[in-house]
LOTINU-28979 format. One record per residue: residue in one letter; y, x, z of N, C-alpha, C in turn. Coordinates in pm, whole numbers, padded with zeros to 5 digits, always signed. Example, Ala and Ser with C-alpha at 12.3 -4.5 7.8 and 13.67 -1.06 7.14 Angstrom:
! LOTINU-28979
a-00569+01319+00780-00450+01230+00780-00330+01320+00780
s-00225+01285+00708-00106+01367+00714+00003+01290+00787
! end
This chain:
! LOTINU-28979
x-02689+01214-03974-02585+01309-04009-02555+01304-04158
x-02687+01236-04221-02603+01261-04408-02556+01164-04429
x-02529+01049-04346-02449+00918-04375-02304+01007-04334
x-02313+01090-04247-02186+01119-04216-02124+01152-04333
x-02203+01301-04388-02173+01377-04464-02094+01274-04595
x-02204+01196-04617-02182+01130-04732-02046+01026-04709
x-01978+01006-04600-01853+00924-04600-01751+01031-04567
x-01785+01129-04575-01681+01236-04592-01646+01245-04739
x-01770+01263-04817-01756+01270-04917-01683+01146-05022
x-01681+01042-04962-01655+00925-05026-01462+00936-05022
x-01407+01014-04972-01289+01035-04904-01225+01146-04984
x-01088+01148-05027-01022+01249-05085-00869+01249-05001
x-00802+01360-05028-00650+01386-04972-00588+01298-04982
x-00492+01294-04862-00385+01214-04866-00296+01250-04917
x-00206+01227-05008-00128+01316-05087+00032+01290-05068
x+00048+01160-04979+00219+01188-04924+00229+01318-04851
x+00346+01327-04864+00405+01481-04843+00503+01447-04661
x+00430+01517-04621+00509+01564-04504+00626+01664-04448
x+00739+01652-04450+00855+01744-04443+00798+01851-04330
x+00719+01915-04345+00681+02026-04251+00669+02132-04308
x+00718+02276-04210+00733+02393-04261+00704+02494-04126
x+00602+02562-04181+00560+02640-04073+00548+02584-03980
x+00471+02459-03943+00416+02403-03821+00481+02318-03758
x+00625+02330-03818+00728+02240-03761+00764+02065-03806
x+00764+01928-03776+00738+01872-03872+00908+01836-03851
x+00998+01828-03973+01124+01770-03974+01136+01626-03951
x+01136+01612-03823+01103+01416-03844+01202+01292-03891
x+01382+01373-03839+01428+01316-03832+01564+01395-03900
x+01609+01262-04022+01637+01176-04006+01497+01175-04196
x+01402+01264-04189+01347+01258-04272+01198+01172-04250
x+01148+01117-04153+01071+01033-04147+01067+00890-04136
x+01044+00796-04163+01035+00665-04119+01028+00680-03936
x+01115+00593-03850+01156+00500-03746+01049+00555-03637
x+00923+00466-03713+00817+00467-03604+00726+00608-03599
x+00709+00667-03714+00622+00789-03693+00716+00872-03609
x+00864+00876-03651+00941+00940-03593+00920+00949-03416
x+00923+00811-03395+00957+00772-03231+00785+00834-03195
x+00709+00766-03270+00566+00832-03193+00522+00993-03161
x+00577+01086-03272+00545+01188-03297+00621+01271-03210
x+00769+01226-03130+00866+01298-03055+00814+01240-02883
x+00694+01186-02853+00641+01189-02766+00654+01261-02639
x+00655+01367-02679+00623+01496-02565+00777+01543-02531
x+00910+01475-02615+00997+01514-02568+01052+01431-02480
x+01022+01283-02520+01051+01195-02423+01020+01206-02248
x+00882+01289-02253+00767+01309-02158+00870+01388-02058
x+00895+01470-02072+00966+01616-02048+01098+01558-01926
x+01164+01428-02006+01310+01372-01966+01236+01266-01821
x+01112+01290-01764+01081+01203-01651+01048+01266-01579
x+01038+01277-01417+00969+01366-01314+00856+01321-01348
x+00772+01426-01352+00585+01411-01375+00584+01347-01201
x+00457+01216-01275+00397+01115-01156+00265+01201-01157
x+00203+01167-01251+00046+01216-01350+00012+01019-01376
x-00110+01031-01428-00179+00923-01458-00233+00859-01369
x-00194+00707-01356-00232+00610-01215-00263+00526-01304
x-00301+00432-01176-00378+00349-01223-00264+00229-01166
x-00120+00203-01079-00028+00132-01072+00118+00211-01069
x+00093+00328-01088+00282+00404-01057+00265+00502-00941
x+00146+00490-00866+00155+00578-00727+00030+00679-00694
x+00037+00782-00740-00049+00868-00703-00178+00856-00594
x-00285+00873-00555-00347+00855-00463-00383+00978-00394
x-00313+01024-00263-00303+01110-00225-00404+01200-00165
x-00425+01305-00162-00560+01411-00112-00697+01367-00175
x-00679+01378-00311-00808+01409-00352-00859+01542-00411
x-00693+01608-00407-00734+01736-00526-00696+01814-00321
x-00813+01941-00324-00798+02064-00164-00801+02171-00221
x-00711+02225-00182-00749+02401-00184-00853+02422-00116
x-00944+02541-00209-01022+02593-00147-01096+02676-00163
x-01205+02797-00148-01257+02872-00211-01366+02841-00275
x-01339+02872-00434-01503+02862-00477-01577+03006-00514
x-01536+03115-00425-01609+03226-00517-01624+03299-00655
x-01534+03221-00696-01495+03300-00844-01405+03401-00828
x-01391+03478-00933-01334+03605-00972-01262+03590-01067
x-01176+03573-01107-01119+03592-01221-01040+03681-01246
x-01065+03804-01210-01007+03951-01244-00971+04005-01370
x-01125+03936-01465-01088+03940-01566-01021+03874-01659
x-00961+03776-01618-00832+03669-01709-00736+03738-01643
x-00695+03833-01551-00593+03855-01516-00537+03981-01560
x-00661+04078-01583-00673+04184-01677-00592+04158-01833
x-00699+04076-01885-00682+03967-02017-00531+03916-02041
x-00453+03855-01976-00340+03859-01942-00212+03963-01939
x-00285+04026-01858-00187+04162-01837-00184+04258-01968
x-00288+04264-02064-00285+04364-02180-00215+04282-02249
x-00233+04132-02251-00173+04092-02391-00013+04085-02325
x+00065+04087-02180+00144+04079-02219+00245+04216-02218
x+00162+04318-02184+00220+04481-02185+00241+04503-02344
x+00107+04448-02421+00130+04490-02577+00288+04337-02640
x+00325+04292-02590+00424+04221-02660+00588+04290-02672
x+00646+04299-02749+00803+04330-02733+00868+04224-02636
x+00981+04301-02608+01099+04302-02503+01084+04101-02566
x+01179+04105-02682+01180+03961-02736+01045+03851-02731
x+00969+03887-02756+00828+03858-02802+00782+03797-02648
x+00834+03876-02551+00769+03869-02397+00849+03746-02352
x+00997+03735-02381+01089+03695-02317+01089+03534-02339
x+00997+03517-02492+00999+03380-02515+00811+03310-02527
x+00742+03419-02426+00652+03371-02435+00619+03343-02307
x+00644+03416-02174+00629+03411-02067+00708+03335-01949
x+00667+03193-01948+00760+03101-01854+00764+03080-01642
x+00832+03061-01615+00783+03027-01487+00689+02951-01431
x+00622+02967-01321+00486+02854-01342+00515+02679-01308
x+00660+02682-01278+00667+02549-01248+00771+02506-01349
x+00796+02528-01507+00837+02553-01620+00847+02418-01661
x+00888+02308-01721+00860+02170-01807+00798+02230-01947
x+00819+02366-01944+00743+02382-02126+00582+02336-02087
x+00507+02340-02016+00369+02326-01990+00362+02149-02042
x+00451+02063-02013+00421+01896-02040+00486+01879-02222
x+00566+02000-02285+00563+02008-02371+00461+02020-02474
x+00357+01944-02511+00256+01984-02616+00248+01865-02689
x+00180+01863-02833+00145+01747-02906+00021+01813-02974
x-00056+01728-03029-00218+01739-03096-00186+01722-03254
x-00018+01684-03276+00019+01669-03409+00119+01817-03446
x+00209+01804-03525+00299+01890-03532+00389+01893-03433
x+00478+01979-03453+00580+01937-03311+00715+01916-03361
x+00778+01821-03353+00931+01810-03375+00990+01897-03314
x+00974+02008-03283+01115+02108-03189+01046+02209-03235
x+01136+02362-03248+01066+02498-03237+01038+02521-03086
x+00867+02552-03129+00801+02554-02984+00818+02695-02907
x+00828+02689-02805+00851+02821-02753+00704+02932-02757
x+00704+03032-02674+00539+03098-02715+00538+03182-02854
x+00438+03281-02878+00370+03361-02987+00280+03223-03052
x+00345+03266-03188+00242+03135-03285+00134+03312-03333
x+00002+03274-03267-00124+03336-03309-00063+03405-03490
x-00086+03339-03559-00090+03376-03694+00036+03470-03784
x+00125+03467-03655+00302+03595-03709+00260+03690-03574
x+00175+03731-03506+00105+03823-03429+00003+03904-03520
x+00017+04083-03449-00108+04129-03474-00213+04122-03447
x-00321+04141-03573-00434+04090-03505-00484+04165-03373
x-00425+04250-03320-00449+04330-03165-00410+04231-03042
x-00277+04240-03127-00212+04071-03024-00318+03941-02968
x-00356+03923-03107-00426+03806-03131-00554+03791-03063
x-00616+03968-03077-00754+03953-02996-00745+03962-02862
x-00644+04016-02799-00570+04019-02653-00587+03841-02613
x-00514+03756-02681-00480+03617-02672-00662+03552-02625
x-00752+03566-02776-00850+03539-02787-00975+03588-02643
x-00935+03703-02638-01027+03789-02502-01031+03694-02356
x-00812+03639-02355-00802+03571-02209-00890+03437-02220
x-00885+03391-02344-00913+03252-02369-01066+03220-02315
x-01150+03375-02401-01294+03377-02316-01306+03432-02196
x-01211+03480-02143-01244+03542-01995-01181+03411-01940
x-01134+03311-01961-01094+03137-01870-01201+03081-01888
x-01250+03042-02006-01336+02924-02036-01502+02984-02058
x-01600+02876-02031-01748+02889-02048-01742+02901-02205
x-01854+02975-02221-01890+03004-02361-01881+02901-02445
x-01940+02740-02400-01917+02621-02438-01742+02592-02473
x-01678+02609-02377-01536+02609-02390-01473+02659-02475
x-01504+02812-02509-01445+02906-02565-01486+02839-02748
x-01620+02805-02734-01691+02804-02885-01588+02703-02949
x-01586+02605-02808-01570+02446-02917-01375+02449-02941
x-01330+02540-02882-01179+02538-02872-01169+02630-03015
x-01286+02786-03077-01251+02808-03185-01274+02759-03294
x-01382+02630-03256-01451+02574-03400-01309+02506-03410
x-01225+02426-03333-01177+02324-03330-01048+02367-03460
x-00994+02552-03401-00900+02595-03489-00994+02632-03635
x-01103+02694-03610-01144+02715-03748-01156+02603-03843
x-01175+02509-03773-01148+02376-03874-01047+02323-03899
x-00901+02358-03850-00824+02312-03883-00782+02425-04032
x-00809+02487-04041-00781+02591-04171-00864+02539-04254
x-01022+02468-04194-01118+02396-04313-01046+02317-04411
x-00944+02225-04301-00874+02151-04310-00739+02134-04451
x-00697+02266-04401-00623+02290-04486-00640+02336-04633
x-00776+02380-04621-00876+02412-04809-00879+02329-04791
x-00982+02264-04728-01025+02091-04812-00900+02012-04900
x-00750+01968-04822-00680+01920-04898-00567+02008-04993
x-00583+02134-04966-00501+02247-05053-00353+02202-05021
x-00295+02163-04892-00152+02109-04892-00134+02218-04766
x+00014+02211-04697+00056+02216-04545-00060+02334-04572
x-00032+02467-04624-00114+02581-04647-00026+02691-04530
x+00105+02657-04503+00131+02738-04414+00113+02681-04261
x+00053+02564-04276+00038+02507-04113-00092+02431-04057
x-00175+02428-04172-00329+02394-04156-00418+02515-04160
x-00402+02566-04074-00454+02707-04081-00544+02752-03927
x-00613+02828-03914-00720+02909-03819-00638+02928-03711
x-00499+02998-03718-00424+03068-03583-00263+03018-03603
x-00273+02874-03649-00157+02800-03645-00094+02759-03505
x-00119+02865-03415-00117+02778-03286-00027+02859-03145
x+00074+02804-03086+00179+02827-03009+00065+02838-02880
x+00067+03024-02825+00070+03057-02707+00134+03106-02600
x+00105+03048-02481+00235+03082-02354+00164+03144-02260
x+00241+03201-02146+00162+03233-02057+00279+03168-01891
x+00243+03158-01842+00336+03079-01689+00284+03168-01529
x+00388+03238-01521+00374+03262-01400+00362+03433-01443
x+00300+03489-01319+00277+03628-01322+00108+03645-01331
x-00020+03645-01400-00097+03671-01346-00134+03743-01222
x-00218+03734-01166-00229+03762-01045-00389+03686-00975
x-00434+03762-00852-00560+03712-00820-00519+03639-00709
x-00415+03627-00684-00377+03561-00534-00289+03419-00579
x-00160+03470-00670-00095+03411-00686-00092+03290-00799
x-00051+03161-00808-00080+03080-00957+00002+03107-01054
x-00075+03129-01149-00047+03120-01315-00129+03106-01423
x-00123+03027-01482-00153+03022-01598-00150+03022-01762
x-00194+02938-01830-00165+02950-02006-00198+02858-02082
x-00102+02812-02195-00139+02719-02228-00128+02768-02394
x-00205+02691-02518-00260+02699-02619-00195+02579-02703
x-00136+02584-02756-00079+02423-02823-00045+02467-02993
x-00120+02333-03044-00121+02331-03209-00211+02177-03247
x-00237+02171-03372-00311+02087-03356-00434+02081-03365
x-00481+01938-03320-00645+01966-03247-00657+02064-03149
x-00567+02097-03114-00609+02206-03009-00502+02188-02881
x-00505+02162-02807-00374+02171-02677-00459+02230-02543
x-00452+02280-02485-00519+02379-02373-00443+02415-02242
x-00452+02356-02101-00354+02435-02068-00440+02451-01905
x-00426+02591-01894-00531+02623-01767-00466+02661-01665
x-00481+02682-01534-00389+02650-01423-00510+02771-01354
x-00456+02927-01319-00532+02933-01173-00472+02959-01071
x-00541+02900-00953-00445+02913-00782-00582+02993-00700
x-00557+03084-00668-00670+03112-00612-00743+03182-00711
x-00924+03094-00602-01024+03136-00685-01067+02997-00781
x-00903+02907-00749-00971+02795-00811-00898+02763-00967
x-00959+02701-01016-00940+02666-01185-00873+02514-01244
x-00808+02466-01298-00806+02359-01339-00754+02387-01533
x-00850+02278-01561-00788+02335-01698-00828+02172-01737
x-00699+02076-01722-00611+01999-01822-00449+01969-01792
x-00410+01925-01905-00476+01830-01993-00554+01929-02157
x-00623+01880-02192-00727+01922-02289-00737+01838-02418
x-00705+01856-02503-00712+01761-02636-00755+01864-02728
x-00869+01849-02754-00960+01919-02877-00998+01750-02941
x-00959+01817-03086-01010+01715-03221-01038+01777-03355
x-01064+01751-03471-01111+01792-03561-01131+01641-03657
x-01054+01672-03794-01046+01605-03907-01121+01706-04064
x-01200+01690-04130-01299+01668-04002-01369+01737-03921
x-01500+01696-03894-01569+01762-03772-01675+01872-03800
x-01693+01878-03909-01799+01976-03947-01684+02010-04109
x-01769+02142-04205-01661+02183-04282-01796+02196-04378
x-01817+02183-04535-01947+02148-04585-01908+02315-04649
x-01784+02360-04702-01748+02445-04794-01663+02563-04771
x-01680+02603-04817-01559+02749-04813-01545+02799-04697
x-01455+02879-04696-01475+02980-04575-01530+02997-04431
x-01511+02832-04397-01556+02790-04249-01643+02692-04245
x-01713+02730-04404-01881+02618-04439-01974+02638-04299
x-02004+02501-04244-02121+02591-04144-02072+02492-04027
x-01942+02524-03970-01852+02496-03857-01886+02354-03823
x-01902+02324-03704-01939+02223-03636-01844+02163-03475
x-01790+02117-03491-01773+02102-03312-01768+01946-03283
x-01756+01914-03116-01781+01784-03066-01877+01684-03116
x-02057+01752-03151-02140+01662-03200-02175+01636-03022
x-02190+01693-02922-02241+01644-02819-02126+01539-02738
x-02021+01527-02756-01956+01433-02723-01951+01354-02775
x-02030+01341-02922-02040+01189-03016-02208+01137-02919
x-02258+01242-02958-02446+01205-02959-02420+01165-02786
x-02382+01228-02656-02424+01181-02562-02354+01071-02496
x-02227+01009-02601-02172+00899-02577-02242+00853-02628
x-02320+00823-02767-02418+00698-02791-02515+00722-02713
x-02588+00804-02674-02720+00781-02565-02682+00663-02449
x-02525+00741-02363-02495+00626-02275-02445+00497-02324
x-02401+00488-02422-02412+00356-02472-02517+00242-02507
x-02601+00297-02548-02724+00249-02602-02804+00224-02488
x-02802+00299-02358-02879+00296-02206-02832+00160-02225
x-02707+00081-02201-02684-00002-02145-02721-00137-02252
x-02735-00263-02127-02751-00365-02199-02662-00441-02171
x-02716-00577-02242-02679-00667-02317-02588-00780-02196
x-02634-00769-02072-02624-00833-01936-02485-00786-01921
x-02464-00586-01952-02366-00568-01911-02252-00571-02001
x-02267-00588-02132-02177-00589-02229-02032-00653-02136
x-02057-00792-02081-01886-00830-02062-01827-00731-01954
x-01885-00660-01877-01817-00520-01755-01758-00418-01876
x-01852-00351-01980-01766-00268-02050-01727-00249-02200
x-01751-00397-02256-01727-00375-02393-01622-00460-02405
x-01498-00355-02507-01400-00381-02483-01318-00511-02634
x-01444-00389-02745-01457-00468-02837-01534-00416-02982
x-01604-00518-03018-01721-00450-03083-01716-00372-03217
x-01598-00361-03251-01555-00269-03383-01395-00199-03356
x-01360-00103-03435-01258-00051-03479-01140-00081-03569
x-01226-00195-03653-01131-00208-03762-00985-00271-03715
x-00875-00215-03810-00758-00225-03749-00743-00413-03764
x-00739-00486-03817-00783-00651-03781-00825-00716-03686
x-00920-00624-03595-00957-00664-03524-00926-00659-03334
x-00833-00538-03391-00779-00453-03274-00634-00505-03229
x-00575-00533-03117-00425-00489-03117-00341-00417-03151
x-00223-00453-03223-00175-00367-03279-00155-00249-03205
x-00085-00232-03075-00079-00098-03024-00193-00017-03029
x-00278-00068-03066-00422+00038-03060-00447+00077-03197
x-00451-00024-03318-00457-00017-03468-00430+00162-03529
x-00281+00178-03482-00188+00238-03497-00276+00395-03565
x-00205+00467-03702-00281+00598-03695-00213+00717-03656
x-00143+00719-03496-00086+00798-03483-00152+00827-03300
x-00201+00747-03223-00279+00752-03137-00435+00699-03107
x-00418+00571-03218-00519+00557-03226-00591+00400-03088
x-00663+00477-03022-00709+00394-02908-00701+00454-02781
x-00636+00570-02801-00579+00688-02703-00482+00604-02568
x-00472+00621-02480-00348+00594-02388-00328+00694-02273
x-00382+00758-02311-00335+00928-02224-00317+01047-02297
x-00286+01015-02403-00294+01155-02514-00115+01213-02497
x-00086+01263-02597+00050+01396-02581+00163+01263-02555
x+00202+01328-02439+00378+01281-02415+00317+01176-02311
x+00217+01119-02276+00164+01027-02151+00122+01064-02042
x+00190+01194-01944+00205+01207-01822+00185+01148-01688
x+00232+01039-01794+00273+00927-01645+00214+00801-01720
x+00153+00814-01733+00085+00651-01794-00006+00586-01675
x+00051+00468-01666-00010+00377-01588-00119+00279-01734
x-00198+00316-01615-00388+00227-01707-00461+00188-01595
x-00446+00075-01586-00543-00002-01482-00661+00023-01511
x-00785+00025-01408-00923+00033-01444-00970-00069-01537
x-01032-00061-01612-01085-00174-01738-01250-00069-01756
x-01374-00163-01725-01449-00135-01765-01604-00117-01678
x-01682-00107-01724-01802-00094-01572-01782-00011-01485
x-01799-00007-01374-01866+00062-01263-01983+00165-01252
x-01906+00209-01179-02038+00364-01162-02140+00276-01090
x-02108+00213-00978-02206+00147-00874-02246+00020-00910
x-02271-00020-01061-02311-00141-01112-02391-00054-01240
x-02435+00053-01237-02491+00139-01313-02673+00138-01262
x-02808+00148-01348-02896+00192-01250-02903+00345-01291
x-03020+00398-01188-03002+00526-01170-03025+00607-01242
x-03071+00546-01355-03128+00624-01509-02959+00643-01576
x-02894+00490-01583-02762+00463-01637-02643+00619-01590
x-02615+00622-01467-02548+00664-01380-02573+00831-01412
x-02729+00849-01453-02749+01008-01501-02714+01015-01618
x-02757+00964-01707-02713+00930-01859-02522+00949-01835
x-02453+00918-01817-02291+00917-01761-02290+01105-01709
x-02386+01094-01601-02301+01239-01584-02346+01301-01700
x-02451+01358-01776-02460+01410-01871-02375+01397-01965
x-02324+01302-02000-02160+01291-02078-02057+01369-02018
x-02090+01347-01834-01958+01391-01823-01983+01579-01809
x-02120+01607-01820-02080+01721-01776-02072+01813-01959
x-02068+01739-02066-02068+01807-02213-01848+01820-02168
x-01809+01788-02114-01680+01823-02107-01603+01914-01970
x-01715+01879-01877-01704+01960-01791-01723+02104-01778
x-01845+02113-01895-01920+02222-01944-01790+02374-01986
x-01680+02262-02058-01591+02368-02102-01540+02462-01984
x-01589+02408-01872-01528+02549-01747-01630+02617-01734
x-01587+02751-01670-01698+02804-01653-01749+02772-01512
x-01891+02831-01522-01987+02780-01426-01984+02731-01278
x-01933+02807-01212-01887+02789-01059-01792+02659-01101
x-01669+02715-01155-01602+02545-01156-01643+02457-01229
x-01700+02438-01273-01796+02296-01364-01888+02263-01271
x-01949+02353-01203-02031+02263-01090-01942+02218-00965
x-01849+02277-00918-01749+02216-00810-01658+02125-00854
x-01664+02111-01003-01553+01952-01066-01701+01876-01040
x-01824+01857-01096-01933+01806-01084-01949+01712-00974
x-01942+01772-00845-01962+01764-00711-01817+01676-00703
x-01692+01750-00725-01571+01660-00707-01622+01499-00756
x-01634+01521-00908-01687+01344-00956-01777+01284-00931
x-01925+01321-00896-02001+01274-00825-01985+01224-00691
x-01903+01250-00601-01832+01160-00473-01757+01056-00505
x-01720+01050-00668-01647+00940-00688-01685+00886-00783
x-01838+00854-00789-01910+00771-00936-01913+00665-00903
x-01933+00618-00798-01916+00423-00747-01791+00390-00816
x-01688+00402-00812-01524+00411-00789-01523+00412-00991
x-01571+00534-01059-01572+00538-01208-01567+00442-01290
x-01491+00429-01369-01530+00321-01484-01576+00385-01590
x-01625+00308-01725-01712+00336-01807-01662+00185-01910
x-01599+00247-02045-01585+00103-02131-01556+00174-02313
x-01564+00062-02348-01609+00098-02509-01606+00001-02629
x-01549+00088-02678-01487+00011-02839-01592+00022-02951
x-01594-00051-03044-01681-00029-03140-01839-00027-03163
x-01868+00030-03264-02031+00020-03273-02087+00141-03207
x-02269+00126-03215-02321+00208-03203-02420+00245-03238
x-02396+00196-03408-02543+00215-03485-02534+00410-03521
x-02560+00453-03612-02576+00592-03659-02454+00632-03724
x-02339+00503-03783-02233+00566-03849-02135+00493-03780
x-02118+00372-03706-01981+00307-03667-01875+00396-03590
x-01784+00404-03622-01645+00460-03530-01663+00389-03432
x-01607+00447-03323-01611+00389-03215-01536+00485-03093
x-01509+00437-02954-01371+00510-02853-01473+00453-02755
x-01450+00599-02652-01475+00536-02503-01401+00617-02455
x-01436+00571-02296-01323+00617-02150-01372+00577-02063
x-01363+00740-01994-01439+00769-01856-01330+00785-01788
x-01311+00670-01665-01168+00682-01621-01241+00669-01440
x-01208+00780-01394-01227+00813-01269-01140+00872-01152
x-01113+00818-01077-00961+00901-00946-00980+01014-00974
x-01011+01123-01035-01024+01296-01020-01059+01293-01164
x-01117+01230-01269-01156+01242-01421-01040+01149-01496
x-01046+01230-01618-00977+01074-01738-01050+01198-01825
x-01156+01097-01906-01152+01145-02068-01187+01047-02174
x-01124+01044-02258-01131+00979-02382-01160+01046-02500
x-01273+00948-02568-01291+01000-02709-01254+00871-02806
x-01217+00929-02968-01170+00838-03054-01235+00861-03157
x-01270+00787-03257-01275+00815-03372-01115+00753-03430
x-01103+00864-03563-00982+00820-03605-00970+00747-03718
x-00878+00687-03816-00870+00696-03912-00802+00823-03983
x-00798+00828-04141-00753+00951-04186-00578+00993-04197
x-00580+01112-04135-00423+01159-04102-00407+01246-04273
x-00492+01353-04295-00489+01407-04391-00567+01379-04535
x-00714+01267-04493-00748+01242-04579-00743+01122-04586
x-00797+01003-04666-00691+00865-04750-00778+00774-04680
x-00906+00800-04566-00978+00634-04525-00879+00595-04467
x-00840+00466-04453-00771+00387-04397-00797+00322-04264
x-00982+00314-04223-01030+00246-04125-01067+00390-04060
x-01104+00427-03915-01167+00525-03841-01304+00548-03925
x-01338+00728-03914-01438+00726-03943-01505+00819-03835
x-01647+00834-03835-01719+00902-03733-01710+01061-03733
x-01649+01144-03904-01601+01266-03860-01449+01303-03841
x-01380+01182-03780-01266+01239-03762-01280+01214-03617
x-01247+01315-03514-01237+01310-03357-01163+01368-03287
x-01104+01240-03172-01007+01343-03069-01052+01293-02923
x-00989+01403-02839-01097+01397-02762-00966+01427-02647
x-00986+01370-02508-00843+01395-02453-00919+01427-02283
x-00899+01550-02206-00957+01531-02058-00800+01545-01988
x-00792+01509-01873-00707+01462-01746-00758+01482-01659
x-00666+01519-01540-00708+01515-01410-00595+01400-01343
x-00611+01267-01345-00569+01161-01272-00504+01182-01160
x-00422+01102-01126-00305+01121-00953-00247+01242-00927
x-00171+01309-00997-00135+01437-00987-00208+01583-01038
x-00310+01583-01079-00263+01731-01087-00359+01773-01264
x-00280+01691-01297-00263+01750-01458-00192+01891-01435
x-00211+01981-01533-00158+02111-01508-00153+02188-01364
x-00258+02148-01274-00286+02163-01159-00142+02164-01020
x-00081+02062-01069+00045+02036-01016+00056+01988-00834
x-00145+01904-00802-00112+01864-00681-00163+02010-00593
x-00232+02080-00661-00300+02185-00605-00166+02272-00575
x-00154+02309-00690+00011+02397-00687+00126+02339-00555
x+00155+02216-00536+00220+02133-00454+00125+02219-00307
x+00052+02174-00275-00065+02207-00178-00037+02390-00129
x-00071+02469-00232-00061+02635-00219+00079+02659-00139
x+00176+02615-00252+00322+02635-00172+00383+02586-00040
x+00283+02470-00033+00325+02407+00095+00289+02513+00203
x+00150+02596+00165+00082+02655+00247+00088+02795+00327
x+00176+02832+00160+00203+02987+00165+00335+02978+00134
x+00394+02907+00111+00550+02958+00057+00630+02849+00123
x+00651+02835+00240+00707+02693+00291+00820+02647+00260
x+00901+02826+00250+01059+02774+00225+01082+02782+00049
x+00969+02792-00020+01039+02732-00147+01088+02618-00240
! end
């Protein structure tokens, strides 16, 4: 960790200036071509019927069932209902969407080229705000809840550390919605969008889905000032190198994709510091990604536990009942899983993997610097992206499924 520390330290601000104001970034006709085209992502996304993420263009049908898991969520619906009784007439009107809305495929992990719809946390009272904060922990496991506030408290780290973008690198820089009517019967949910942070939770039933999910942090821990202390996504670094390191040398050609980061060495579409090594991150809905990488069922049984323990530091973010019934979901489909990986895996190398499974997608990155000046990825800059593959990102096949069930003629 003090190698970390210490290449943080080796690192100062980036000091080009970004046409952004209040969270908004002006891209065009004030940015260069390509940041432009990359950064307007999520609007492009919006202009296609959602497929979700395949693995050739075609969904694979009935993997996501309705069904009961015994949860309660009375209290997100409670949670819900105060924060949206305490909002004004206006305030309500542009925060509260229908549940089958296109604002939900609207999000980015960067700024956003459009005024986003939703309460931005930080022009709310803080009554508002703790209303917002209350639903967030009555959805997610304590794990969930922690690593989603370190993620914003560091983005305000963020914003001391380089003293710039003071009105948009901030703690509660962040566009909230709500979709649908809460209700214990009926689906709705909420989604959280800013950067490093995108959130969007789906309930039908007693059941839960909560992606797509992009928590990151530039960086990842904060040494100073107000949010000295702050830590998030060390267990998604540490238990990706454990499973890395399980494996050998036999299996390197199944999942190594390639043994460093540096942009030289990489394809350019991957080089890039605006996704990175990402191919399911904001505005990729519909991204077709063939399997690339080992096998669950070419794993031994030490290997294969080592994997779920990765998978369950992200699974973890639900709470309990549904983290063990996603558990059970991916464990019927660990033969089927791939498993592959970029970079090193000594104590400091950057490095990307991807757990790409019919019912899972998650990816982690190290980045290079957006706000501060390294040029190559380093190990405290991280983004981190979960999916639910073949439909039901934003719990869309489930939702498809309910209505078929209960609402025939809609």
């Amino acid at each position: 960790m003090n190698k970390t520390f210490s290449a943080l330290r080796a690192v100062a601000a980036r000091r080009a200036e970004l046409p952004v104001l209040d969270g908004v970034l002006f891209g065009e006709p004030l940015l260069p071509p390509v940041p432009a085209y990359e950064l307007s992502a999520a609007l492009r996304n919006v202009t296609q019927p959602y497929v979700g993420l395949t693995t050739d263009g075609t969904p694979i049908r009935g993997l996501y069932k309705l069904g009961e898991t015994g949860a309660n969520h009375q209290g997100a619906v409670d949670a819900a209902q105060a924060f949206l009784a305490a909002l004004s007439d206006n305030e309500r009107m542009c925060t509260q969407m229908p549940i089958d809305s296109d604002e939900w495929r609207k999000w980015t992990n960067a700024f956003t080229m459009w005024p986003p719809l939703g309460v931005r946390l930080e022009r709310i009272s803080e009554t508002k705000r703790n209303l917002v904060l209350e639903l967030m922990r009555e959805s997610l496991s304590e794990e969930g809840y922690e690593s989603a506030r370190n993620c914003m408290r560091l983005n305000g780290a963020l914003g001391e550390l380089i003293d710039l973008y003071t009105d948009t690198l901030t703690e509660f820089a962040y566009n909230f919605l709500v979709f649908g009517e809460p209700s214990a019967t009926e689906p709705w949910g909420w989604q959280l969008m800013g950067h490093h942070v995108d959130i969007n939770c789906v309930f039908i039933g007693s059941q839960l889905v909560l992606a797509p999910v992009f928590l990151g942090a530039e960086p990842n821990f904060a040494l100073d000032g107000t949010y000295a202390g702050t830590r998030v996504l060390d267990l998604e670094t540490d238990k990706g190198l454990a499973f890395r390191r399980s494996l050998t040398e036999s299996q390197a050609d199944a999942f190594l994709l390639s043994g460093t980061l540096l942009a030289k060495d990489l394809p350019e579409e991957l080089a890039g510091p605006f996704n990175g090594r990402h191919v399911g991150g904001a505005g990729r809905d519909n991204q077709i990604q063939p399997y690339e990488g080992i096998k669950g069922s070419e794993l031994s049984s030490d290997q294969q536990g080592l994997l779920l323990d990765l998978i369950d530091v992200y699974l973890g973010r639900l709470p309990g009942v549904h983290a063990d019934a996603k558990r059970r979901h991916v464990e019927n489909h660990l033969d089927e899983t791939r498993f592959c990986w970029r970079g090193g895996h000594d104590d400091v190398a950057a490095f990307y993997y991807r757990i790409h499974s019919p019912v899972l997608w998650v990816e982690y990155d190290n980045h290079p610097g957006i706000f501060l000046d390294n040029e190559e990825p380093e190990r405290f800059h991280i983004h981190t992206i979960v999916r639910e593959p073949n439909g039901n990102d934003y719990g869309k096949d489930l939702l498809a499924e309910h209505y078929a069930a209960h609402h025939p003629t809609r």
